[in-house]
N, C-alpha and C positions, 0 to 999 in steps of 0.2 A: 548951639553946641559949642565946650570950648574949645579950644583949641589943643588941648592934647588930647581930649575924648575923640578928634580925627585921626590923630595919630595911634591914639590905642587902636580903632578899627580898622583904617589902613594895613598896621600889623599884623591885625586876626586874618584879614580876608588875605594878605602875602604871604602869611603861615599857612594857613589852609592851601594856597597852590602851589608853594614850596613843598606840601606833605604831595600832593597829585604827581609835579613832575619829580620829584625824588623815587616816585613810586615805576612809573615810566620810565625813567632813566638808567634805573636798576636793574630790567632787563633786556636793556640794550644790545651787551656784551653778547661776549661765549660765558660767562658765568654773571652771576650778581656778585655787584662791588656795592659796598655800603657807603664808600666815599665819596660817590659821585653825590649820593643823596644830601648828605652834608655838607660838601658845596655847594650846590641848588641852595641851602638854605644859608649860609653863611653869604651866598651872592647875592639871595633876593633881598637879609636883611642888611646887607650892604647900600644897596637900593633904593630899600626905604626911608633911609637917614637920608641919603642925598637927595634926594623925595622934595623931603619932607621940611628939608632944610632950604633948598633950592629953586625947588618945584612949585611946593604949594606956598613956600614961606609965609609958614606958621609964625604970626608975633609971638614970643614971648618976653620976660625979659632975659637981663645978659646973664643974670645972676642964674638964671635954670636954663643954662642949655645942656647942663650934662641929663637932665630931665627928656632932653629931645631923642638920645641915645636911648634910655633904659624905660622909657616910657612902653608899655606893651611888651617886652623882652619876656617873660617868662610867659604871659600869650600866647605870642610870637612861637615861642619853642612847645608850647603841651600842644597847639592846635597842628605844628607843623610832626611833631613825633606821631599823635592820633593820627591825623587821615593818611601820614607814611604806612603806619599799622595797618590798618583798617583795608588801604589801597590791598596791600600785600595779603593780609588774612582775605579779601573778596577777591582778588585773582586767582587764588590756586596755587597750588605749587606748579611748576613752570619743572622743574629740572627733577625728571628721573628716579 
């Protein structure tokens, strides 16, 4: 596998729990706030980069690291908006 096909699915699988706890997060409060979800995901793909950068330290070369950022990014966000969705459409309405 290369090495940013890890990084694409590292992304998918952090988007998909980004959509989970954004969904959990949301009703936390006295009401649902949409920002907290948004955080969660702006945190987890925070995360990831340094992840990915640090962590797993993926070679590539020097000339694509902005490849290491935007690698999975739009993944990253339709899989973390779907199971946000999905979480909320199979919970129920909670409020009233």
């Amino acid at each position: 596998m290369k090495p940013l096909d890890i990084v694409f699915w590292i992304r998918v699988l952090l988007g998909f729990t980004a959509g989970i706890l954004s969904g959990v997060l949301g009703f936390l409060g006295p009401s649902p706030e949409a920002y907290r979800g948004i955080l969660v995901a702006v945190a987890l793909y925070s995360i990831s980069y340094y992840l990915v950068r640090y962590g797993i330290k993926v070679n590539i070369p020097p000339d694509q690291v902005k490849k290491l950022f935007t690698t999975g990014l739009s993944s990253f966000i339709m899989m973390f908006l779907f199971t946000w969705i999905l979480y909320n459409t199979l919970s129920g309405p909670i409020i009233p």
